[in-house]
ChimeraX commands (.cxc) that place a marker at each C-alpha (Angstrom):
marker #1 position 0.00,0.00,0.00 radius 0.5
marker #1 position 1.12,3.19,-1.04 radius 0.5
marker #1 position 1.58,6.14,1.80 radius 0.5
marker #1 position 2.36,9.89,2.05 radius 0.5
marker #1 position 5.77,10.68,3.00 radius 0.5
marker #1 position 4.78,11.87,6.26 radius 0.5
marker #1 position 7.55,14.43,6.37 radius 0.5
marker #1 position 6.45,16.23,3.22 radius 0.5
marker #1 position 3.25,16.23,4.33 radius 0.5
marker #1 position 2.26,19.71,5.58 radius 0.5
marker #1 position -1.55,19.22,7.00 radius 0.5
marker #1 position -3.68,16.93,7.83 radius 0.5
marker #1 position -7.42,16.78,8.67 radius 0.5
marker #1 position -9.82,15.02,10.86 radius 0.5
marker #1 position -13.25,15.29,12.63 radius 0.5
marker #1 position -14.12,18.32,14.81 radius 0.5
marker #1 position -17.14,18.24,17.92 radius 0.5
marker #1 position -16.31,15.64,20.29 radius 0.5
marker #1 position -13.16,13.59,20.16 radius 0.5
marker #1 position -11.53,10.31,22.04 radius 0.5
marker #1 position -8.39,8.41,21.72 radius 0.5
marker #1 position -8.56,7.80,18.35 radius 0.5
marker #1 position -8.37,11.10,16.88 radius 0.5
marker #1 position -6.53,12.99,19.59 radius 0.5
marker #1 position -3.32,9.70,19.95 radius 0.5
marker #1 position -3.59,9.91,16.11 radius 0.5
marker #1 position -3.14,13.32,15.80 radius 0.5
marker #1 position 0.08,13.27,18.33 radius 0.5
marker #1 position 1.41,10.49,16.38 radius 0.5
marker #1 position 2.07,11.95,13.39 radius 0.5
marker #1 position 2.74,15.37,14.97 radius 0.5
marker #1 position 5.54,13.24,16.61 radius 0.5
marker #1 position 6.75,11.90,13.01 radius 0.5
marker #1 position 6.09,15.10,11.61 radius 0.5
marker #1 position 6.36,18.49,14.34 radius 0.5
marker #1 position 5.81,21.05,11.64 radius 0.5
marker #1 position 2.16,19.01,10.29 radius 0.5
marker #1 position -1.18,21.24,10.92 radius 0.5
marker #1 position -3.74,19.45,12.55 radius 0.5
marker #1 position -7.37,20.84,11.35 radius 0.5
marker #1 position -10.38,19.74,12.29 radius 0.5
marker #1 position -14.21,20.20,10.66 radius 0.5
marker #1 position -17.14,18.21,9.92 radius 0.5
marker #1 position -16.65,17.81,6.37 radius 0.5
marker #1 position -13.00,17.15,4.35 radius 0.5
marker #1 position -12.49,19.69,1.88 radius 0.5
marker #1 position -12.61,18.90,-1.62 radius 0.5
marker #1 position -9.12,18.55,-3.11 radius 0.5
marker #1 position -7.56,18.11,0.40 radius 0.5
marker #1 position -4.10,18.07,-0.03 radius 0.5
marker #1 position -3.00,16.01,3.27 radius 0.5
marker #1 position -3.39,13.46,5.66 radius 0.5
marker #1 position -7.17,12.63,5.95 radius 0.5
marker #1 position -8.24,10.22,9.25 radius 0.5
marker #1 position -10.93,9.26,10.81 radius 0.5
marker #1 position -13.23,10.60,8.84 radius 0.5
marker #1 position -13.75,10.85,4.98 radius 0.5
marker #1 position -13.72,7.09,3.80 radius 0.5
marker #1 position -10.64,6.99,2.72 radius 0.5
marker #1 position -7.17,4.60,4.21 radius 0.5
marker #1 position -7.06,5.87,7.18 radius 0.5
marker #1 position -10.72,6.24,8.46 radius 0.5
marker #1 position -12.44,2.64,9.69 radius 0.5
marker #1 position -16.05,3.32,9.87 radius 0.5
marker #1 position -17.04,2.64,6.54 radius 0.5
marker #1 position -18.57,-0.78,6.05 radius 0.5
marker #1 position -15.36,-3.39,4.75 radius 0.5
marker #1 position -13.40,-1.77,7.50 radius 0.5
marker #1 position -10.06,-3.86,7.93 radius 0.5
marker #1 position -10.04,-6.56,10.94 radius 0.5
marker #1 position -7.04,-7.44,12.33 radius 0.5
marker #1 position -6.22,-11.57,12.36 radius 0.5
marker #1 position -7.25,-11.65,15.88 radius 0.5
marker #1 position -10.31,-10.29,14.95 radius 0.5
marker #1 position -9.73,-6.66,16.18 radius 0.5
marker #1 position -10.92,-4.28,14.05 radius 0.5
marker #1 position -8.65,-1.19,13.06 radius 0.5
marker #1 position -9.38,2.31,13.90 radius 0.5
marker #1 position -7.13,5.36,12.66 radius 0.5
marker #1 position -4.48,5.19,15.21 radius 0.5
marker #1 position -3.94,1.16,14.38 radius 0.5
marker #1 position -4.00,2.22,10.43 radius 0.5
marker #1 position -1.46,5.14,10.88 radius 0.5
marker #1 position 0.72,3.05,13.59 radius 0.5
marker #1 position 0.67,-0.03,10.34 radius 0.5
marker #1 position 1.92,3.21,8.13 radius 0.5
marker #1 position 4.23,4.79,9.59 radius 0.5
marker #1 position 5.14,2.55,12.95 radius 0.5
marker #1 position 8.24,1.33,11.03 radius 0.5
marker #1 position 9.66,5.26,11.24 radius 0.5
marker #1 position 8.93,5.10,15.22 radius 0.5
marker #1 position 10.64,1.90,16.06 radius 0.5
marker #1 position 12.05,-1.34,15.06 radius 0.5
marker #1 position 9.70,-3.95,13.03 radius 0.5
marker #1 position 10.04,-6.36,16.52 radius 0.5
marker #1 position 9.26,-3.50,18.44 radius 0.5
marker #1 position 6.19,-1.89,16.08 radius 0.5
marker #1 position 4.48,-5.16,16.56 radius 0.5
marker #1 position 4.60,-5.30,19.92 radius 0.5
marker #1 position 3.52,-1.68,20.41 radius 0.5
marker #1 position 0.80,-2.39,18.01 radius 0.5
marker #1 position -0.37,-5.18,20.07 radius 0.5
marker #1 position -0.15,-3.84,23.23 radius 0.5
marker #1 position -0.93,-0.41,22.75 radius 0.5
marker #1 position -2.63,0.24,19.81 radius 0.5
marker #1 position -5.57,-2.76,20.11 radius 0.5
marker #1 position -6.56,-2.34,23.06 radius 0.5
marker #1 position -7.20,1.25,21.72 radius 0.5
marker #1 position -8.67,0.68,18.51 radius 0.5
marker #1 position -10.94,-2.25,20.48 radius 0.5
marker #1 position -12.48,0.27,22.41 radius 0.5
marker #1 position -13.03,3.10,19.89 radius 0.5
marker #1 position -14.59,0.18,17.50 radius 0.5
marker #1 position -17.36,-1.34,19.94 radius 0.5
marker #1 position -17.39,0.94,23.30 radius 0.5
marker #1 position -15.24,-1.23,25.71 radius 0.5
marker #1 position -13.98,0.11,28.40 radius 0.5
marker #1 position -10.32,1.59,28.36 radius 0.5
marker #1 position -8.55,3.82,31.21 radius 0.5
marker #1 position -7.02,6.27,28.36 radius 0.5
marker #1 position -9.86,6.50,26.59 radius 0.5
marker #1 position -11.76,7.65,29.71 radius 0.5
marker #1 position -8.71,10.04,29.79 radius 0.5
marker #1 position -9.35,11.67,26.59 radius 0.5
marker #1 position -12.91,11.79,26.88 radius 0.5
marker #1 position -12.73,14.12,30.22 radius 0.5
marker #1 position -10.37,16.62,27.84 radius 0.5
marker #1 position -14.00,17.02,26.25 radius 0.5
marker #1 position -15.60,20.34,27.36 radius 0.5
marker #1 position -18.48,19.02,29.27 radius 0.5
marker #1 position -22.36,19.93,29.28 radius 0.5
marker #1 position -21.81,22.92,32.02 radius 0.5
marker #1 position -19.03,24.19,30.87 radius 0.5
marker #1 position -20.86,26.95,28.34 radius 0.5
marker #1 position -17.27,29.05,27.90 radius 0.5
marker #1 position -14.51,26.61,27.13 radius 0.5
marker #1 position -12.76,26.47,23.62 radius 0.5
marker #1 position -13.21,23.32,22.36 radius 0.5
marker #1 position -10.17,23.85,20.00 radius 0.5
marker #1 position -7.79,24.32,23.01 radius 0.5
marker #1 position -9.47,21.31,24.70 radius 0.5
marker #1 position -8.41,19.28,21.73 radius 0.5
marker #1 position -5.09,20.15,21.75 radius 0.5
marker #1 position -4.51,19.92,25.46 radius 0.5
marker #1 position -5.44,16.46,24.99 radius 0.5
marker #1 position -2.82,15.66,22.09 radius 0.5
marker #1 position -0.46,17.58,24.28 radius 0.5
marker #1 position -0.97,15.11,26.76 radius 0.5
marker #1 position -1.12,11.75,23.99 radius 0.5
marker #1 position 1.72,12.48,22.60 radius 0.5
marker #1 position 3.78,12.98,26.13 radius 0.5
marker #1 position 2.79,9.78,26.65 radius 0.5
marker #1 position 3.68,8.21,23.70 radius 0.5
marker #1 position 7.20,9.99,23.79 radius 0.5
marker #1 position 7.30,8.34,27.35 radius 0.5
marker #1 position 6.72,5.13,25.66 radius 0.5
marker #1 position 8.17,5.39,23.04 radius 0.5
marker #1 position 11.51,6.32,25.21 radius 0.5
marker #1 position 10.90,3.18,27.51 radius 0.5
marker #1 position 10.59,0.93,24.59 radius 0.5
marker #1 position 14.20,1.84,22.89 radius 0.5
marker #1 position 15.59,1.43,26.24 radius 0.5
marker #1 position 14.69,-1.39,26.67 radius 0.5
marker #1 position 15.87,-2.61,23.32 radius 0.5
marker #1 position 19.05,-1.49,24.25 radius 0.5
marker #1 position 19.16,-2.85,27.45 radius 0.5
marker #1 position 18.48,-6.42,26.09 radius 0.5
marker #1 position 21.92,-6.19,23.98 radius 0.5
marker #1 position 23.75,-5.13,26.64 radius 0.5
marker #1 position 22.18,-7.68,28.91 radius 0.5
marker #1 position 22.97,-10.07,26.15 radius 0.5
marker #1 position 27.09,-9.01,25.93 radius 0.5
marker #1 position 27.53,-8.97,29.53 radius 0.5
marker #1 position 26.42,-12.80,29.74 radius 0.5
marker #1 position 28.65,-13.65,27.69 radius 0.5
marker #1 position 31.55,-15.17,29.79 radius 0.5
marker #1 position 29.00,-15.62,32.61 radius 0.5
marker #1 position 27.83,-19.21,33.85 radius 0.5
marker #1 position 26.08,-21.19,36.63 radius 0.5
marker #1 position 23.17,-19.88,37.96 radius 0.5
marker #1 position 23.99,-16.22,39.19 radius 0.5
marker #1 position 24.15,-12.77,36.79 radius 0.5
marker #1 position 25.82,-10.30,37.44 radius 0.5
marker #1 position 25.02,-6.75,35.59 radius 0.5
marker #1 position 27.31,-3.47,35.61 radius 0.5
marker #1 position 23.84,-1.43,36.61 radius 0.5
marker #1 position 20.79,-1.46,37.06 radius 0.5
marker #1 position 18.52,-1.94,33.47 radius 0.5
marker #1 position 15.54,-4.43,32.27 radius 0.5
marker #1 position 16.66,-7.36,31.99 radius 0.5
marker #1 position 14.28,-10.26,32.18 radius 0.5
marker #1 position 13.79,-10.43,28.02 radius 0.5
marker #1 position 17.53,-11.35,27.44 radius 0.5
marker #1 position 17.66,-13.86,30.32 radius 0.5
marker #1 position 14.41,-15.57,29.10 radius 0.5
marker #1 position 15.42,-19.13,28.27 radius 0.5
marker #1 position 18.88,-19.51,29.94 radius 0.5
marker #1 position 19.81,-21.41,33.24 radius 0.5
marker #1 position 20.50,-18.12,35.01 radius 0.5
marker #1 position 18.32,-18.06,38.82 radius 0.5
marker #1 position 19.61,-14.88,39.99 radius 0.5
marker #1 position 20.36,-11.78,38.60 radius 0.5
marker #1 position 22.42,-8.84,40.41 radius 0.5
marker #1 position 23.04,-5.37,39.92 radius 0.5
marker #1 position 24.27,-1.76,41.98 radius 0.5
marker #1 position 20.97,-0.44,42.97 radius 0.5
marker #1 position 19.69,3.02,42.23 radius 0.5
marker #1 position 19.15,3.33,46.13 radius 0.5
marker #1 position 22.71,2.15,47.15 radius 0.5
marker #1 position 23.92,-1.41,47.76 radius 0.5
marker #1 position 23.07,-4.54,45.77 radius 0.5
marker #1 position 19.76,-5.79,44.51 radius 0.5
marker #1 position 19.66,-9.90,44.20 radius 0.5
marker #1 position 16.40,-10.96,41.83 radius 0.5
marker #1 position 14.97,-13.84,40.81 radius 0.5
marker #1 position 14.50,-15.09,37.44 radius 0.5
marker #1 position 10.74,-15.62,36.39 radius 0.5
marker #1 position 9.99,-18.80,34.97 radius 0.5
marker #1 position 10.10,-18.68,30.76 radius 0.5
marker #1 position 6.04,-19.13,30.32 radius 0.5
marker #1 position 4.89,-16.97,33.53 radius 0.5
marker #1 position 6.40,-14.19,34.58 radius 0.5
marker #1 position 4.71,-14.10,37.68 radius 0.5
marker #1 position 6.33,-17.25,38.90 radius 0.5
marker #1 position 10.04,-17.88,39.67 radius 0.5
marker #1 position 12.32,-20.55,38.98 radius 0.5
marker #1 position 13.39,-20.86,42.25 radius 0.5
marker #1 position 11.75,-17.96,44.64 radius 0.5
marker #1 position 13.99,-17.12,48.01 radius 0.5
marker #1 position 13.54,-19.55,50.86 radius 0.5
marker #1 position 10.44,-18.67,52.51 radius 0.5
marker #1 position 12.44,-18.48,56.23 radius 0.5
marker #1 position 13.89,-15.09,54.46 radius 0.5
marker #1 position 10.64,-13.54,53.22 radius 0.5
marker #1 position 9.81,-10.52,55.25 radius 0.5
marker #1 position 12.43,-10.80,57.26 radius 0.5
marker #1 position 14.19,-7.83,59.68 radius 0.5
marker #1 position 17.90,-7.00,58.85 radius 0.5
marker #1 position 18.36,-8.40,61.90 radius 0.5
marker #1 position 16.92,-11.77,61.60 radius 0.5
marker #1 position 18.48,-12.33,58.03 radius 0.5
marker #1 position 21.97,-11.58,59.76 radius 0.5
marker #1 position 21.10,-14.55,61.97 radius 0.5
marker #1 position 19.47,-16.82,59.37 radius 0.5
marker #1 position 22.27,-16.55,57.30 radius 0.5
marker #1 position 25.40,-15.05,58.93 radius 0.5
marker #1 position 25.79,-12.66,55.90 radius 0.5
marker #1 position 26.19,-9.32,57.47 radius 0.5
marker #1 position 24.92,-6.72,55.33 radius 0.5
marker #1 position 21.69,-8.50,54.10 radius 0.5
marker #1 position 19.25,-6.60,55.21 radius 0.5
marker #1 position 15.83,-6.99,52.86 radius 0.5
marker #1 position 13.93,-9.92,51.35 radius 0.5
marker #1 position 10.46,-9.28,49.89 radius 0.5
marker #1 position 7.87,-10.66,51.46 radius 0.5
marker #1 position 6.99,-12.76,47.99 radius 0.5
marker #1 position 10.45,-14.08,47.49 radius 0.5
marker #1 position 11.20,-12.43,44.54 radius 0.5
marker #1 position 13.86,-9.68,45.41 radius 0.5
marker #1 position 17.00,-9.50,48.11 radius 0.5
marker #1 position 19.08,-6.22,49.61 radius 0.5
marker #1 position 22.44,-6.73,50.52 radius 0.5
marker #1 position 24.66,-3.19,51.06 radius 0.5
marker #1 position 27.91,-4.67,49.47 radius 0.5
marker #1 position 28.79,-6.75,46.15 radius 0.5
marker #1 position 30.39,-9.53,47.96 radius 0.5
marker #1 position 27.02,-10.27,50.13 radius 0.5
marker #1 position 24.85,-9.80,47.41 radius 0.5
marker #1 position 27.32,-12.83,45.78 radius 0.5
marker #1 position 26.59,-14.80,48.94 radius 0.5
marker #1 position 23.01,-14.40,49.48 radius 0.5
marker #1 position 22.45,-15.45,46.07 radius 0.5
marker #1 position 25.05,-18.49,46.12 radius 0.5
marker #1 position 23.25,-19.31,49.71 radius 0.5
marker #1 position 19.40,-19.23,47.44 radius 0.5
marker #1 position 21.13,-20.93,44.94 radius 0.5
marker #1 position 21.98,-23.80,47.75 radius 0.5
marker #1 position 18.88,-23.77,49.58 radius 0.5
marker #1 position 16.35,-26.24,49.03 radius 0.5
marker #1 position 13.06,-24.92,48.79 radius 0.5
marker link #1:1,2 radius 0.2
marker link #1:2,3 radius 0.2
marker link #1:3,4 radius 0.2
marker link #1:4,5 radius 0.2
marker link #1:5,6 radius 0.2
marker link #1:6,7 radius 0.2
marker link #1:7,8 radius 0.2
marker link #1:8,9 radius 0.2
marker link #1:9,10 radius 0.2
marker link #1:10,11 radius 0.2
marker link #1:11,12 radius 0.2
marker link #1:12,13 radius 0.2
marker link #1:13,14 radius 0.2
marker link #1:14,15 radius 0.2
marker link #1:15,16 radius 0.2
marker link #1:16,17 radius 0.2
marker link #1:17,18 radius 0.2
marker link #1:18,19 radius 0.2
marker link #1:19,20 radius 0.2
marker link #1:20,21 radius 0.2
marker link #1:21,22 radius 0.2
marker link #1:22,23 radius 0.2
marker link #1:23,24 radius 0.2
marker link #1:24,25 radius 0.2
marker link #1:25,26 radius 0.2
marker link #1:26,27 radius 0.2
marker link #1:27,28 radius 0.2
marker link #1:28,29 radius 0.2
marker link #1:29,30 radius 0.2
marker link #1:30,31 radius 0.2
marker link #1:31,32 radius 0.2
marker link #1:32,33 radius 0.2
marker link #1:33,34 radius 0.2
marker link #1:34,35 radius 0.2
marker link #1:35,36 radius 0.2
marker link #1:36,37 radius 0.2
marker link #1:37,38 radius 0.2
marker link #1:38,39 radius 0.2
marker link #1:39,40 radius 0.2
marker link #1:40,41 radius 0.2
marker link #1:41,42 radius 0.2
marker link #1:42,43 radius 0.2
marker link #1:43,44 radius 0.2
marker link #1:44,45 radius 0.2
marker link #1:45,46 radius 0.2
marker link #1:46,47 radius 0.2
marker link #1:47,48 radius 0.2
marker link #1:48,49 radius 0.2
marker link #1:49,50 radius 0.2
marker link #1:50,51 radius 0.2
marker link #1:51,52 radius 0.2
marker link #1:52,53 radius 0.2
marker link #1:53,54 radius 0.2
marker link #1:54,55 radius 0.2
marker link #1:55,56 radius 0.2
marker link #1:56,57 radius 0.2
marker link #1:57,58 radius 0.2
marker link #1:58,59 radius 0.2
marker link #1:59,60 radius 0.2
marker link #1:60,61 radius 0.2
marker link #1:61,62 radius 0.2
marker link #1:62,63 radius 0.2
marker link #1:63,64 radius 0.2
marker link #1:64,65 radius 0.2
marker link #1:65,66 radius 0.2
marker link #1:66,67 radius 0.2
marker link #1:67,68 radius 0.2
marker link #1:68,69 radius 0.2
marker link #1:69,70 radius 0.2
marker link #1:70,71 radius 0.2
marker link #1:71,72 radius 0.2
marker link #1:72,73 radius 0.2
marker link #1:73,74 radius 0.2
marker link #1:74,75 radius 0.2
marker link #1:75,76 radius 0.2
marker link #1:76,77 radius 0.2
marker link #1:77,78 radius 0.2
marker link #1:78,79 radius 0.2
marker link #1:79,80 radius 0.2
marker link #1:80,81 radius 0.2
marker link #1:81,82 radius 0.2
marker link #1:82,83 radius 0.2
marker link #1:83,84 radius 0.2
marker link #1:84,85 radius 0.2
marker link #1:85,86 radius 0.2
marker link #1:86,87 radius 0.2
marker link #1:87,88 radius 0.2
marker link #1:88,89 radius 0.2
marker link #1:89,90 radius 0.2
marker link #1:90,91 radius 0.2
marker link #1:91,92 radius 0.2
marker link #1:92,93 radius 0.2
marker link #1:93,94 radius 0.2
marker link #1:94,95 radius 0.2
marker link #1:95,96 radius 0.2
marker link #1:96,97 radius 0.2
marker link #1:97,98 radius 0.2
marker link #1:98,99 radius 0.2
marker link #1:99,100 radius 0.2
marker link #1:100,101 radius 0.2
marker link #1:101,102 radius 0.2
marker link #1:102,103 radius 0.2
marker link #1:103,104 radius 0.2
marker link #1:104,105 radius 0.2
marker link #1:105,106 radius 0.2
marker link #1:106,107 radius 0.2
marker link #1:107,108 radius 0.2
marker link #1:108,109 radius 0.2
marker link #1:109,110 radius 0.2
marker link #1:110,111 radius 0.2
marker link #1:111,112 radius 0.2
marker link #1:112,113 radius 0.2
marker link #1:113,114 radius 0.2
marker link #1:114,115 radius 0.2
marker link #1:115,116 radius 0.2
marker link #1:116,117 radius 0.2
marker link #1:117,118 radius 0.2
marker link #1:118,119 radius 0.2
marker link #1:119,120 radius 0.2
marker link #1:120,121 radius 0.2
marker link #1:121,122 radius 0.2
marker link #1:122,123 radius 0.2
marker link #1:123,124 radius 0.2
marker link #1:124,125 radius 0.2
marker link #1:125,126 radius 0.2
marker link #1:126,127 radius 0.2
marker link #1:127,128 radius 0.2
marker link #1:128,129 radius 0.2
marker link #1:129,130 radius 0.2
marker link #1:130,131 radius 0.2
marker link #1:131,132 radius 0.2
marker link #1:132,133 radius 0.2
marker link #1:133,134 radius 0.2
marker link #1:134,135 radius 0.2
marker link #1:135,136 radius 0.2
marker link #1:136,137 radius 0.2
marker link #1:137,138 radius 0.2
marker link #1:138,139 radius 0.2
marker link #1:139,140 radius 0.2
marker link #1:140,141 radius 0.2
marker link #1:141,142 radius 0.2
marker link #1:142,143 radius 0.2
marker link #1:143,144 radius 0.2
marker link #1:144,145 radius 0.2
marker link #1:145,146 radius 0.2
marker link #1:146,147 radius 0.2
marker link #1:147,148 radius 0.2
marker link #1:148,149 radius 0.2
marker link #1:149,150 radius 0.2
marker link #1:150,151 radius 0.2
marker link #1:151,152 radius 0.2
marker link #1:152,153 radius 0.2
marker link #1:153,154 radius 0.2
marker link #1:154,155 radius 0.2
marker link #1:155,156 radius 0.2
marker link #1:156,157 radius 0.2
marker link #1:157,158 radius 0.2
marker link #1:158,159 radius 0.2
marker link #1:159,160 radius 0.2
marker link #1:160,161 radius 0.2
marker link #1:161,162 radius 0.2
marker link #1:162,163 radius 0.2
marker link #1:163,164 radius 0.2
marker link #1:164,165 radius 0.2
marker link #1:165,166 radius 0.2
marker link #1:166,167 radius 0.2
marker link #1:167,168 radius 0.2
marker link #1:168,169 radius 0.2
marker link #1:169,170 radius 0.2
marker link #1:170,171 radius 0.2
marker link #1:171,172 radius 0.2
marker link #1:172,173 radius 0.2
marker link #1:173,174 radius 0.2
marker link #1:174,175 radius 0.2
marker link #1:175,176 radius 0.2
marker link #1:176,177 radius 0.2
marker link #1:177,178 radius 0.2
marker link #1:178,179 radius 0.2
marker link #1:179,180 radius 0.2
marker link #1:180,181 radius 0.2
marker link #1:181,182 radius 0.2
marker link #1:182,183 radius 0.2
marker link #1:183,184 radius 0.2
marker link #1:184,185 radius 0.2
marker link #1:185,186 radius 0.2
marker link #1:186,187 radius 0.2
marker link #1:187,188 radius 0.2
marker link #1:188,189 radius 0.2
marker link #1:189,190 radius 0.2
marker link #1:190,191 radius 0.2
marker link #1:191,192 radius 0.2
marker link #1:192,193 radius 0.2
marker link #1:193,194 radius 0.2
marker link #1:194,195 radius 0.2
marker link #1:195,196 radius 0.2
marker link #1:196,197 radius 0.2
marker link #1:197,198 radius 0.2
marker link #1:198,199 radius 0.2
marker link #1:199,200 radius 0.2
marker link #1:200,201 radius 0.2
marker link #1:201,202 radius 0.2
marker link #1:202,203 radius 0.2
marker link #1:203,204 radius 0.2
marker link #1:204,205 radius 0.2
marker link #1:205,206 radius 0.2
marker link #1:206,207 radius 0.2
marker link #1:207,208 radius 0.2
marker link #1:208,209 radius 0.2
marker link #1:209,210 radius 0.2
marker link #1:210,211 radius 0.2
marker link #1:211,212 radius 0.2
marker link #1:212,213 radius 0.2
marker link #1:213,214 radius 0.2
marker link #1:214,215 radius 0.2
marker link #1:215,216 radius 0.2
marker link #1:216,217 radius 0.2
marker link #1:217,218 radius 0.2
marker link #1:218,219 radius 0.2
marker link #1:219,220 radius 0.2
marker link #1:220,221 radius 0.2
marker link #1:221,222 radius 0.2
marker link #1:222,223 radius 0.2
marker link #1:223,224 radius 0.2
marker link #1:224,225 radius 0.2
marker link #1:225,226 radius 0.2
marker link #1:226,227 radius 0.2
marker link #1:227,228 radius 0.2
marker link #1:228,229 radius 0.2
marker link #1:229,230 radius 0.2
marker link #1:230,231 radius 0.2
marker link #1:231,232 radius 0.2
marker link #1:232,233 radius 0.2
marker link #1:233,234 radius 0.2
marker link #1:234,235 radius 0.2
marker link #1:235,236 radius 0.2
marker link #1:236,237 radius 0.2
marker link #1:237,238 radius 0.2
marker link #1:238,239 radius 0.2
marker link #1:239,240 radius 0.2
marker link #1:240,241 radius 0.2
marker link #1:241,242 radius 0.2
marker link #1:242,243 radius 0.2
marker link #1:243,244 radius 0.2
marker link #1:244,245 radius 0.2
marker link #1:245,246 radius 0.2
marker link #1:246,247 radius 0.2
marker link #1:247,248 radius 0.2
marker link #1:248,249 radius 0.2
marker link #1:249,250 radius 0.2
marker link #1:250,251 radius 0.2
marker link #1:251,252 radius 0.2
marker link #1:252,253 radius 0.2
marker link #1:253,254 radius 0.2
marker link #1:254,255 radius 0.2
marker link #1:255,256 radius 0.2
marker link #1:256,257 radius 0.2
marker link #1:257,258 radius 0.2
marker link #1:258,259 radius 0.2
marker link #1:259,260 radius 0.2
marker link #1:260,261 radius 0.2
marker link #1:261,262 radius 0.2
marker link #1:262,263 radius 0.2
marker link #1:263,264 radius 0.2
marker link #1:264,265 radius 0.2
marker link #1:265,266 radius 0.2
marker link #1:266,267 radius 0.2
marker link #1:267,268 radius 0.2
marker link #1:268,269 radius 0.2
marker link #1:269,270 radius 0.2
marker link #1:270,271 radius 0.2
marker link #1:271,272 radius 0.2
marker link #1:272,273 radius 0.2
marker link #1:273,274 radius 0.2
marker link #1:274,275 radius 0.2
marker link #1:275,276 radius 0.2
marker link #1:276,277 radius 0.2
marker link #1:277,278 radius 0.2
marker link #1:278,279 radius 0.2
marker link #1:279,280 radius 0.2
view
């Protein structure tokens, strides 16, 4: 399918009176991909419109004409899900796109196609100048509300290259690393790169001081661990871990197992060789 070269275009139009998610993330998206694009708004396109048309108009980037496009999974696609399959690629890598697409953009496009509830969506909608409010500029509402979409999908947007990142430096330091325990230069996600190796433990400086000690979640639920901290620790005062274990410095456990504190490298090393020991 053939697209605009978003950053040619100069304008682009889409519905005025009241708006939701669709419109107003759509609208931040491709002010993102494009700063210098003219959002306009009206009930009607103009003839021989010379940019972007969505959500409204018929044409490849409005859904609610009958033969609207359904996704495999039987989601429907609204304007945000038909720009995002445009112009994701631009945004972020193919791997990436998907996933943003899936866990973002659906959920979205769901909810503007039959009415299901969605916390953003109920976002946008209270950017809408409401029935007693007989002085507010609907115009300025609008674009508080992209203001505030496209913040958020900067924020996102942000995480998700981080993240990317973080997996291939995850990935180089375990090279060289074996057994069961991972050590990390700092503190970054890490959980996608370990996914599938032998790893138990993985330990990094923590942004509050000292050493954190984690547990790896099992590959097909992340909620469970492959082998949670003994029980004995969970909860535990700095005081009782010092006697449970003798290591001095160990002074957290989470009461669901999942994450240790120790205040130096050497006892975060030994409360996760001591987990690695214990039988659970």
């Amino acid at each position: 399918m053939n697209y605009p070269d978003i950053r040619k275009v100069k304008k682009a139009f889409t519905h005025n009176g009241v708006f939701h998610a669709d419109d107003v993330f759509s609208s931040a998206l491709l002010l993102l991909l494009n700063p210098a694009i003219r959002i306009e708004r009206g009930s009607a396109v103009p003839g021989h419109y010379d940019g972007i048309v969505f959500d409204i108009g018929a044409g490849q980037f409005d859904h609610h004409q009958a033969g609207r496009r359904i996704r495999g999974n039987g989601i429907p696609y609204a304007a945000f899900g038909l720009l995002w399959e445009a112009y994701g690629c631009l945004v972020l890598e193919d791997e990436d796109a998907r996933q943003f697409d899936e866990n973002f953009i659906q959920p979205l496009d769901e909810s503007d196609n039959t009415g299901k509830y969605h916390v953003l969506a109920q976002c946008v909608s209270g950017w809408n100048p409401q029935w007693n409010e007989l002085d507010v500029d609907e115009t300025e509402r609008f674009e508080g509300a992209v203001a505030w979409a496209r913040q958020l999908l900067e924020a996102k947007f942000r995480t998700i290259r981080a993240q990317r990142e973080a997996f291939v430096q995850v990935r180089i330091w375990m090279q060289g690393q074996s057994g069961f325990i991972l050590w990390l230069h700092k503190a970054m996600p890490w959980k996608e790169a370990v996914r599938g190796t032998e790893f138990l433990y993985v330990c990094y400086p923590s942004v509050r001081g000292g050493y954190v000690i984690q547990a790896v979640p099992k590959d097909d639920n992340e909620l469970k661990l492959k082998k949670p901290f003994p029980t004995e620790w969970c909860g535990k005062t700095p005081e009782e871990l010092r006697i449970l274990t003798g290591i001095e410095t160990f002074s957290f456990c989470h009461n669901s197992g999942f994450l240790c504190v120790a205040d130096t490298r050497e006892d975060a090393d030994k409360v996760a060789q001591a987990a690695v020991l214990k039988v659970v």
